[in-house]
C-alpha positions as CSV (number, residue, x, y, z in Angstrom):
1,X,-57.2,-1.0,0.3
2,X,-57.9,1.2,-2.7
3,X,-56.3,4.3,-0.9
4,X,-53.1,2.3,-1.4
5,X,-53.2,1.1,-5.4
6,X,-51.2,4.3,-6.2
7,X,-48.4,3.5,-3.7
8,X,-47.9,0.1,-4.3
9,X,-45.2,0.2,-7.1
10,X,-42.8,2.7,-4.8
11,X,-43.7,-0.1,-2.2
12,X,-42.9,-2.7,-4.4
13,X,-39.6,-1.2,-5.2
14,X,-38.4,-0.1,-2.3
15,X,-38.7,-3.8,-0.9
16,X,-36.8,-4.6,-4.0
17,X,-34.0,-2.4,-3.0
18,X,-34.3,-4.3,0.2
19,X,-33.8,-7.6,-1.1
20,X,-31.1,-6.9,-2.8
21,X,-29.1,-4.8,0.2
22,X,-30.4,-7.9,2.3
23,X,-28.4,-10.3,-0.4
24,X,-26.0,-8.3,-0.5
25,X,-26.0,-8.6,3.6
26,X,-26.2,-12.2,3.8
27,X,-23.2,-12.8,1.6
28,X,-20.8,-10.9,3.1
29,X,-21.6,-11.7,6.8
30,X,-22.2,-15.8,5.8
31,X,-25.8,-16.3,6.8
32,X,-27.2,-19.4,6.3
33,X,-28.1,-20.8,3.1
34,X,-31.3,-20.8,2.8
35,X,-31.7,-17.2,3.5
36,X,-29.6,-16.3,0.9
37,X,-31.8,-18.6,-1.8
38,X,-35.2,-16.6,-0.3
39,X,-33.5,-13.2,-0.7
40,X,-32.5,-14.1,-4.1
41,X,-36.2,-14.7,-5.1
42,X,-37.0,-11.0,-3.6
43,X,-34.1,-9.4,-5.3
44,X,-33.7,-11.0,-8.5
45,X,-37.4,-12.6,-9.3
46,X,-39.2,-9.8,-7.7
47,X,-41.7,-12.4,-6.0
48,X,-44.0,-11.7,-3.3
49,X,-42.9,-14.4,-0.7
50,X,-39.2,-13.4,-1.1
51,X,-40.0,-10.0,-0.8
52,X,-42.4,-10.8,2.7
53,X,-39.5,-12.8,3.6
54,X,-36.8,-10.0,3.1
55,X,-38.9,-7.9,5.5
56,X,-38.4,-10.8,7.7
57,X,-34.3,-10.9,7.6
58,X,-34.6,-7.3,7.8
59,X,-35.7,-7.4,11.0
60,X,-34.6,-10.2,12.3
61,X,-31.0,-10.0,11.3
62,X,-30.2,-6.8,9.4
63,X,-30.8,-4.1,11.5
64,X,-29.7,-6.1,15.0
65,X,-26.1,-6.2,12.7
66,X,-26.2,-2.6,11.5
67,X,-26.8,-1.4,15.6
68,X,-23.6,-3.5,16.5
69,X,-22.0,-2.5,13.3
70,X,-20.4,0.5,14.4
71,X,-18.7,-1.3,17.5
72,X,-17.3,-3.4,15.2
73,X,-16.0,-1.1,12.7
74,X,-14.8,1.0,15.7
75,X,-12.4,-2.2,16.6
76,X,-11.6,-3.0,13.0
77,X,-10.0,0.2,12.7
78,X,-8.6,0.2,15.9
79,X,-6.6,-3.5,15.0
80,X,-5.7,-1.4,11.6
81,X,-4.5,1.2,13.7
82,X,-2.4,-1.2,15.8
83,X,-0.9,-3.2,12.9
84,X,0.8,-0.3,11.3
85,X,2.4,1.1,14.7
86,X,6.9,-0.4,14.4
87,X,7.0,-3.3,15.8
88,X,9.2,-2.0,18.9
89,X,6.5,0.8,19.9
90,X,4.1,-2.6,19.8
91,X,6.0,-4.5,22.0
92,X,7.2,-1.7,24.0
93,X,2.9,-1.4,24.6
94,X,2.4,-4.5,25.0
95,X,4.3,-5.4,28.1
96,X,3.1,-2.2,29.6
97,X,-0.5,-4.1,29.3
98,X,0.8,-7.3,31.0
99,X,2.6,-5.3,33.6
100,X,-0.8,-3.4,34.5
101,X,-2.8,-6.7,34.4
102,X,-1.4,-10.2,33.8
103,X,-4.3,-11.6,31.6
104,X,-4.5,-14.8,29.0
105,X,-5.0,-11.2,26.3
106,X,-2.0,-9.7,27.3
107,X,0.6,-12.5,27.6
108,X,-0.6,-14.2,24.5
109,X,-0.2,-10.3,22.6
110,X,3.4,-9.7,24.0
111,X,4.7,-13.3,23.1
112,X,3.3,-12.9,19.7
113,X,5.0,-9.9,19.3
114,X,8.6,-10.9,20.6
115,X,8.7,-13.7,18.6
116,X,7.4,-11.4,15.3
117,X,10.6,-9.6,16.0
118,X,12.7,-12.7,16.3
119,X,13.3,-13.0,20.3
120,X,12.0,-16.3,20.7
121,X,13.9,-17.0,24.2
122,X,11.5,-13.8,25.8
123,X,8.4,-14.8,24.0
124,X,8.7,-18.9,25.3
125,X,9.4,-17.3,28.5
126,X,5.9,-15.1,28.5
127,X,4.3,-18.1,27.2
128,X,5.3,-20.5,29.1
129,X,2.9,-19.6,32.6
130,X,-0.1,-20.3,30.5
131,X,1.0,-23.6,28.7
132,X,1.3,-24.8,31.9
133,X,-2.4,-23.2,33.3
134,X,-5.5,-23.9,32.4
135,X,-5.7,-22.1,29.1
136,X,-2.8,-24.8,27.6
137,X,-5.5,-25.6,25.0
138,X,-6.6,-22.0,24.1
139,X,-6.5,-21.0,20.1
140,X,-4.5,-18.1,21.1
141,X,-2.0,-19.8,23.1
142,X,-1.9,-23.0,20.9
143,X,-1.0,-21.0,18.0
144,X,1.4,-18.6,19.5
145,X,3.1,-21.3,20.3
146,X,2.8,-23.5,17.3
147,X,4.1,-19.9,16.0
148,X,7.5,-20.4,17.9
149,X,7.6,-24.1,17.1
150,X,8.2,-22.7,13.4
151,X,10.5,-20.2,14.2
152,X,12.9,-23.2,16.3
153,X,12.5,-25.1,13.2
154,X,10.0,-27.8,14.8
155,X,7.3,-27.8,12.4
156,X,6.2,-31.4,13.8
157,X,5.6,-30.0,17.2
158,X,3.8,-26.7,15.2
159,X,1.3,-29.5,13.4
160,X,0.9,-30.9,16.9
161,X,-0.7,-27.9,18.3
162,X,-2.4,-27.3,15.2
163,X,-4.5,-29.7,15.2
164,X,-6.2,-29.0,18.4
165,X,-7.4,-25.7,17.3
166,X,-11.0,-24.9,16.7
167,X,-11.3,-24.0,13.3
168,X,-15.0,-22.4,14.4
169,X,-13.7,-19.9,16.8
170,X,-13.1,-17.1,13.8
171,X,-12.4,-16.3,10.9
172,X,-9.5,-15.1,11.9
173,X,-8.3,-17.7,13.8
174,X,-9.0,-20.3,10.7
175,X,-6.8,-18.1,8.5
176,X,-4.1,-17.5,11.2
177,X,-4.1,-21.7,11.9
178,X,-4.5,-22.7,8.5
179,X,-1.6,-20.7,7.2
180,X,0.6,-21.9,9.9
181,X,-0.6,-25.7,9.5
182,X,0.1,-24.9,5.6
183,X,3.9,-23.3,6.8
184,X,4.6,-26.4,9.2
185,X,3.5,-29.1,6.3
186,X,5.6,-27.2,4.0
187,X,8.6,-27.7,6.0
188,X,8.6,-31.2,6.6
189,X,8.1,-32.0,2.8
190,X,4.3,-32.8,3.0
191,X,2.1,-33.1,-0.2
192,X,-0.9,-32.0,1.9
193,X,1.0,-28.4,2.0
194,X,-0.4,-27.3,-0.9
195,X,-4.4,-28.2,0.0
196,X,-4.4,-26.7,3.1
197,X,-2.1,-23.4,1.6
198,X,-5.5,-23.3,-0.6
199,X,-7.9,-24.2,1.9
200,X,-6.6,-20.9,4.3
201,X,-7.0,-18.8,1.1
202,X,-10.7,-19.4,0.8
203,X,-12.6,-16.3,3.3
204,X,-9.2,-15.5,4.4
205,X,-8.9,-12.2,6.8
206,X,-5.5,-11.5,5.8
207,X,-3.2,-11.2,2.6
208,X,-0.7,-13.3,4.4
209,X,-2.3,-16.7,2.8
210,X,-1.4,-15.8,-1.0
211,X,1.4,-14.2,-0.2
212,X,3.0,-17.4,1.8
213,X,1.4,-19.7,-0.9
214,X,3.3,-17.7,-3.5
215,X,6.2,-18.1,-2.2
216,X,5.7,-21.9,-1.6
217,X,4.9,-22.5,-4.9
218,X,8.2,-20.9,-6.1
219,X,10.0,-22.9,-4.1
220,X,8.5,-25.6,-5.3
221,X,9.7,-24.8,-9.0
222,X,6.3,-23.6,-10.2
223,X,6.5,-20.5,-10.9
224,X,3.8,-20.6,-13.6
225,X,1.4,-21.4,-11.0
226,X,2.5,-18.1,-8.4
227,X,2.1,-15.3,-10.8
228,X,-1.5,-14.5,-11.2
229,X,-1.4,-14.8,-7.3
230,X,1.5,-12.7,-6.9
231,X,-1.0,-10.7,-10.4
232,X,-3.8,-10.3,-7.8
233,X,-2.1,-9.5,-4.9
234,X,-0.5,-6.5,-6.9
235,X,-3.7,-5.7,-8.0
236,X,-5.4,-5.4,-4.2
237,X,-2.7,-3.5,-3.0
238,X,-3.4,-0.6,-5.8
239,X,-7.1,-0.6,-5.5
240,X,-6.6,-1.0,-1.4
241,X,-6.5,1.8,1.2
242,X,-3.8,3.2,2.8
243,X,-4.7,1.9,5.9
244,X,-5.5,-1.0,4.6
245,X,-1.8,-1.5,2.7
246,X,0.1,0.2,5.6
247,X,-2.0,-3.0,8.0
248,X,-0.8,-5.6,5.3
249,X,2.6,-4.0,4.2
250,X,4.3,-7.4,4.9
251,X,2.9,-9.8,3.1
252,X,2.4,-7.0,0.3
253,X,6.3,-6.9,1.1
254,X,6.7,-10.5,0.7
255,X,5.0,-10.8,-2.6
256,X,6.8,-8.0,-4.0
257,X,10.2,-9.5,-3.0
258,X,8.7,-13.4,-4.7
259,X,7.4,-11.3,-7.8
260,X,11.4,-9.6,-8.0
261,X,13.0,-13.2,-7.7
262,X,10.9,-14.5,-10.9
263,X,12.2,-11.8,-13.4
């Protein structure tokens, strides 16, 4: 073991670098807890057991995520892609999709769409095949459709659906629910509008969260309270990337219109 006394610092380091990348790793994707707590002790405290068991996350969970990584990425800037295309062009897609193949994907896509653009008599019609079916109680469907509740002005019916959503599916799907739960409370006067505004903030996928909550909050005569949201928000969108800002133009949009109504 002599041969390797001269080595061992560059060893010890580059397991250092490890933990830390590992930590690093861990936080972002939401590992468990106590994975985070034993990387910590490799990349902050240097110890050997943290650093044994970084060479454990590494393989075990690392570099399994960094092989699927790039499928992911490839459809994280193929959604990006999607979001920026008008609206029309989007829709005009979309029922080309459901006229090739009538899937749960489809429909849901194209009734999301029409009622984004306001045409909520075509979008309850595309919906309506599946809330009859068996995929009545899918997140997709159920918030679609909570989405059109909103836009007939029957939050209570949009809180009905709501509820019976799977906050585990994604974290997209929490954000997406939450924020409509949050929109549906709103509109009926709730108190508990403002909690659950906050609690779809917290590891949301989307600007839309702050942006809505902003707006809430002005509406609500508290002004003070929306402008370092409304501050952040501004902030994000300067330090964001084009494709990035182009994806979340609207509820940029939205807080740039709230931000013009306080001066």
């Amino acid at each position: 073991m002599e041969f390797l006394q001269p080595y061992l610092p560059v060893v010890f380091t580059v397991l250092r670098v490890l933990a830390v990348v590992s930590l690093i790793h861990a936080i972002v994707t939401r590992q468990q807890l106590y994975w985070m707590v034993m990387l910590g002790f490799g990349a902050l405290l240097g110890s050997v057991f943290g650093l044994i068991f970084t060479l454990v996350y590494v393989f075990m969970v690392l570099v399994p995520s960094l092989r699927s990584g790039g499928q992911r990425a490839g459809r994280a800037v193929q959604s990006g892609l999607e979001a920026i295309k008008p609206l029309d062009t989007r829709i005009r897609e979309a029922q080309e999709r459901l006229d090739e193949s009538d899937t749960l994907a489809h429909r849901s896509d194209l009734a999301a769409l029409l009622a984004r653009a306001g045409r909520e008599a075509e979008a309850q019609a595309t919906l309506d095949p599946l809330l009859r079916g068996i995929y009545a109680d899918d997140p997709v469907v159920l918030l679609t459709s909570a989405e059109l509740d909103l836009a007939r002005q029957q939050p209570a019916q949009a809180e009905e659906r709501l509820s019976r959503v799977d906050l585990r599916t994604s974290a997209a799907t929490r954000t997406r629910t939450l924020t409509l739960l949050a929109q549906a409370q709103a509109a009926q006067g709730k108190s508990g509008a403002d909690a659950t505004f906050r609690e779809a903030m917290t590891a949301a996928t989307t600007e839309e969260p702050r942006a809505r909550y902003a707006a809430y909050l002005v509406a609500q005569g508290r002004p003070a309270e929306a402008r370092p949201l409304l501050e952040a928000m501004a902030k994000t969108e300067a330090k964001a990337t084009q494709l990035y800002r182009r994806q979340e133009r609207e509820w940029f949009g939205l807080a740039a219109e709230v931000r013009r109504d306080l001066k």
